[in-house]
N, C-alpha and C positions, 0 to 999 in steps of 0.2 A: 568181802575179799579186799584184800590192801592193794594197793597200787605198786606195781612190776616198774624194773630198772626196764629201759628201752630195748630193742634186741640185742641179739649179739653178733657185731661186725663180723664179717668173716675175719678179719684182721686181727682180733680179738681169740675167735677160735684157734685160729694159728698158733700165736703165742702161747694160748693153753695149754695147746698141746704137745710145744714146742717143751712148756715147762715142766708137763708134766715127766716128763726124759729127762731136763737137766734138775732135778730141785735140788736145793744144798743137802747135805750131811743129817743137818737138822731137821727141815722139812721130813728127811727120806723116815727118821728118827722118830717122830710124832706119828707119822702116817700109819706108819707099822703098828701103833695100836691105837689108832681111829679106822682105820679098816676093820676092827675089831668087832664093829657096831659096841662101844663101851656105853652101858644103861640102855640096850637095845636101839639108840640112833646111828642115824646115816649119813657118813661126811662123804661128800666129795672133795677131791683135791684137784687145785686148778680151774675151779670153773670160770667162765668166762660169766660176767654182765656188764651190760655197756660197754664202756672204753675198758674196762679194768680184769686184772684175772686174780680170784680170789684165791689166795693159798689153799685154805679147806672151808668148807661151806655144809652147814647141817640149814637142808629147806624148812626140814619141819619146824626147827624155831627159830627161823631165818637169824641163825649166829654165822658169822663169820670169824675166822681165827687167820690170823698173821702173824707170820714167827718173823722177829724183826731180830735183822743181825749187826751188826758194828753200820751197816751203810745207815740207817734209820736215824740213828745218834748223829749224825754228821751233814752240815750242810742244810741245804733248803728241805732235806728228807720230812721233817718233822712237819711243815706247814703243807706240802703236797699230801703228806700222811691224813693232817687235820684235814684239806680240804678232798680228799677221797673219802674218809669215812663218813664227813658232812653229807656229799651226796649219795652215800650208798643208806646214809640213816631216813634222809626222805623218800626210802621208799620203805623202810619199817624195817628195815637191817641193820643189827648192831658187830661192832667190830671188837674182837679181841683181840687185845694186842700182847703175845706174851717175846721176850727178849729170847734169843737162841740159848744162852748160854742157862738161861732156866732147865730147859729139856735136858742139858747134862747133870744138873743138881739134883734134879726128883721129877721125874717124868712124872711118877703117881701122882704127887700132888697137882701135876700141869694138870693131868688126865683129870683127874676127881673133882679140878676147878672149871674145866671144861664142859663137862659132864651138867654138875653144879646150875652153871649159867643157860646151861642149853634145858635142863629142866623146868627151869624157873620163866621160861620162854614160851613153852610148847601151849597148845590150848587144850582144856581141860581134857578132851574126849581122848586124845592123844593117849595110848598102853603107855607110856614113859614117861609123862605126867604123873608128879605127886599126886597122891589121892584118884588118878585118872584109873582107866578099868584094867583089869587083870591081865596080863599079856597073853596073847593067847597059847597054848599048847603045841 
């Protein structure tokens, strides 16, 4: 078993849930078909760990996705960016990072990369795992 981000502040759960009511356009955009379960996985959106609240989060192959919009490009965004995914990677979690204005070019493609990455993650026994066992009925 890999080693867990810290709990989650209540302060943290707050904002969560705070976010999960306002997300942008985009977020609202993606969400609508990762709710989907796309390749039969399970995103959360919003979840809290640590200090941080993750846009969308699949546990089973601990990916994380972040729809980064105009603010990310601009400013110190980039190096807090860098050092958020640094500590969300020490605990075995990878960050994806796609640009908003992706999601209005080809969602499918975002979806299919998403998908993609989150398969190539999962551990073997896993139904959604390549080569993994048959899903069940």
């Amino acid at each position: 078993m890999g080693v867990r981000p810290p709990g989650k502040p209540a302060a943290t759960v707050r904002r969560a849930r705070r976010l999960r009511r306002e997300m942008s356009p985009a977020e609202v955009k993606l969400w609508c078909e990762l709710r989907k379960r796309p390749g039969g996985l399970k995103f959360r959106k919003q979840h809290p760990a640590g200090r941080y609240s993750l846009d969308f989060y699949c546990a089973e192959a601990k990916l994380i996705i972040e729809v980064d919009g105009a603010f990310h490009e601009a400013g110190s965004a980039a190096s807090k960016d860098a050092e958020r995914d640094s500590w969300l990677a020490a605990f075995g979690l990878m960050t994806m990072r796609i640009p908003a204005r992706e999601l209005y070019v080809d969602m499918d493609a975002v979806v299919c990369g998403i998908v993609s990455e989150a398969r190539a993650r999962l551990p073997l026994h896993h139904p959604a795992a390549p080569g993994g066992p048959p899903p069940q009925a």
